[in-house]
C-alpha positions, 0 to 999 in steps of 0.5 A, spaced: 101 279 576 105 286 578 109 289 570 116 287 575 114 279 575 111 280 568 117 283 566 122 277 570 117 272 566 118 274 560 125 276 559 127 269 562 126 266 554 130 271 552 136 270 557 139 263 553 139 268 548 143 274 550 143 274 557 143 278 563 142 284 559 140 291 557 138 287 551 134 281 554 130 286 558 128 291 553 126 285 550 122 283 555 118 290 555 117 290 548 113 282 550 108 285 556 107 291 552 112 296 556 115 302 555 123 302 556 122 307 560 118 304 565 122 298 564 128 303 567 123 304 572 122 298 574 129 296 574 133 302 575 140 298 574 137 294 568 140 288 567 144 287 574 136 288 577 134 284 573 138 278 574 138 280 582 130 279 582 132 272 578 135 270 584 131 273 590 125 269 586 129 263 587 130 265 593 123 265 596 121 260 592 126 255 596 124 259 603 117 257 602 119 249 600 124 250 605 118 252 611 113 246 608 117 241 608 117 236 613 124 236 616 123 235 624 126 227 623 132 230 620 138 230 622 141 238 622 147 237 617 140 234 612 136 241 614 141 245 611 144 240 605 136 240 604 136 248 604 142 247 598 138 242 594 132 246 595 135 252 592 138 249 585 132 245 584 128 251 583 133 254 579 135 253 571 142 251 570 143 256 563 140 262 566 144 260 572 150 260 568 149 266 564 149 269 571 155 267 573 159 270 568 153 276 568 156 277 576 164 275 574 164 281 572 167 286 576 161 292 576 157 287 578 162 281 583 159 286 590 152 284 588 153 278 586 157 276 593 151 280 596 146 274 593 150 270 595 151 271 603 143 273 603 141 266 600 146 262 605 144 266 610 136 265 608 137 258 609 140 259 617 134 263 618 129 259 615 131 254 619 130 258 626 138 261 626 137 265 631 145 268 633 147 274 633 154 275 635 160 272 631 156 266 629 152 268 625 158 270 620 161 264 620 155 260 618 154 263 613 161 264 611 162 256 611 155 255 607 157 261 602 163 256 600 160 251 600 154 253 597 158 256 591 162 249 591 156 245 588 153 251 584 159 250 580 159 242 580 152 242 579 152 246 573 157 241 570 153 235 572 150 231 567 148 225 571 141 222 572 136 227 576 143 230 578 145 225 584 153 226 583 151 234 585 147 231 592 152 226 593 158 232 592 153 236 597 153 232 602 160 230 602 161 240 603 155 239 609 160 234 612 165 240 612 161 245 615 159 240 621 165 239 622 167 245 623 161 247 627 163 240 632 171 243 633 167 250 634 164 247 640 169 243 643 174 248 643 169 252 648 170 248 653 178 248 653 182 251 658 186 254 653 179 257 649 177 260 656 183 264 657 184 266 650 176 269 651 177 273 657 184 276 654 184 278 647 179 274 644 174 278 648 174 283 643 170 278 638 163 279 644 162 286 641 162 282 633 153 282 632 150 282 626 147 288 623 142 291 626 143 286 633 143 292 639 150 292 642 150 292 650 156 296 650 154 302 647 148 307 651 142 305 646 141 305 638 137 309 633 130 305 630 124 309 629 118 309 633 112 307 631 110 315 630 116 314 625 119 320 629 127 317 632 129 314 639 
C-alpha cells in the first residue's frame, strides 16, 4: 500500500469528525507516521486532494463492479441506474455529506463539478460510450442531473437498505431515456434535417476533448519518441 492510499485510509475516521480538512489530513499523517511535509507532498492542495482521492477511489471501485457484472440481459436504461447504484453502494453517506458541504464551498464548487462530470462520464465509458461529437455532452449532462438528484435523496433515505433511493433512481433514469428516445425521433424529421444542414451545422464541429476535428489540417500529440507531430 503506497503512503497516498495509507493516508486516504486513514483520514477516512477522521472525516465525521472534522471533515474534509487540514485538520483530518495532518491527522492522518500523524496515524502512518508521516511528516506534514510529506503529506503536503502527497496532497498538494490538503483537503481539497484529499476529498478528490476520496471519490476517484469510489470512482474505480464502482468501474470495476461495473465491468464485472453481468449486465448483458439488461435493458440499457438498467445499465446506467446499475452504474449510479454501484456508485453510492461504494461510498459512505457521512464522509459524503462532509463532502458536499467541503465542495459547496465556492473555492472548492469547480472541482467538485469536475468529480462530478468525470463520475458520470465514467459510467458512459464504462458501458462502451463511444460518441465524440455533441452527444457525448449531453449524456453526461443529463446523467450528472440526474446523478446529483439521488445523491441528495440518498443521503436523506432511511429506508430498509435504501429502496426509496432505487426506486427514485429509476424514476431519473427514465428522464434521461426519454430524452435519448425524443433525441433520435427528431433525427429523422424533415424539420431537424433543415435545421442541421442550415445553422444547426455549427454543432458537427462540437467533439469531445481530445477527439480530431476533421475540419482543421492535423492535431498535435506526442510521438512515440516524445518529440511533437
Amino acid at each position: 500500500m503506497t503512503d497516498k492510499d495509507r493516508l486516504l485510509e486513514a483520514a477516512i475516521a477522521h472525516v465525521p469528525f472534522d471533515g474534509w480538512s487540514d485538520a483530518t489530513l495532518n491527522a492522518a499523517a500523524q496515524d502512518c507516521d508521516v511528516s506534514e511535509a510529506d503529506a503536503r507532498a502527497i496532497f498538494p492542495r490538503g483537503a481539497l486532494d484529499l476529498a478528490l482521492a476520496y471519490h476517484r477511489a469510489g470512482d474505480a471501485l464502482m468501474a470495476d463492479r461495473l465491468t464485472g457484472a453481468d449486465l448483458n440481459e439488461m435493458r440499457f436504461r438498467d445499465k446506467i441506474a446499475a452504474g449510479v447504484r454501484f456508485r453510492l453502494e461504494v461510498a459512505d453517506k457521512e464522509l459524503v455529506r462532509k463532502g458536499m458541504a467541503f465542495f459547496a464551498l465556492p473555492q472548492n464548487a469547480g472541482d467538485g463539478a469536475a468529480a462530478l462530470w468525470h463520475t458520470c462520464g465514467l459510467i458512459w465509458e464504462t458501458l462502451g460510450d463511444s460518441s465524440t461529437d455533441l452527444n457525448w455532452y449531453t449524456k453526461r449532462a443529463t446523467l450528472s442531473a440526474v446523478y446529483s438528484s439521488v445523491v441528495l435523496f440518498w443521503l436523506g433515505d432511511d429506508s430498509d437498505v435504501n429502496e426509496a433511493t432505487w426506486a427514485f433512481l429509476d424514476r431519473r433514469i427514465d428522464d434521461v431515456m426519454q430524452i435519448e428516445k425524443i433525441k433520435g425521433q427528431a433525427r429523422g424529421t424533415p424539420l431537424y434535417k433543415a435545421f442541421m444542414s442550415g445553422p444547426g451545422k455549427i454543432l458537427d464541429a462540437i467533439k469531445a476533448p481530445g477527439a480530431p476535428n476533421p475540419n482543421y489540417p492535423g492535431r498535435w500529440q506526442p510521438d512515440e519518441e516524445g518529440s511533437n507531430t
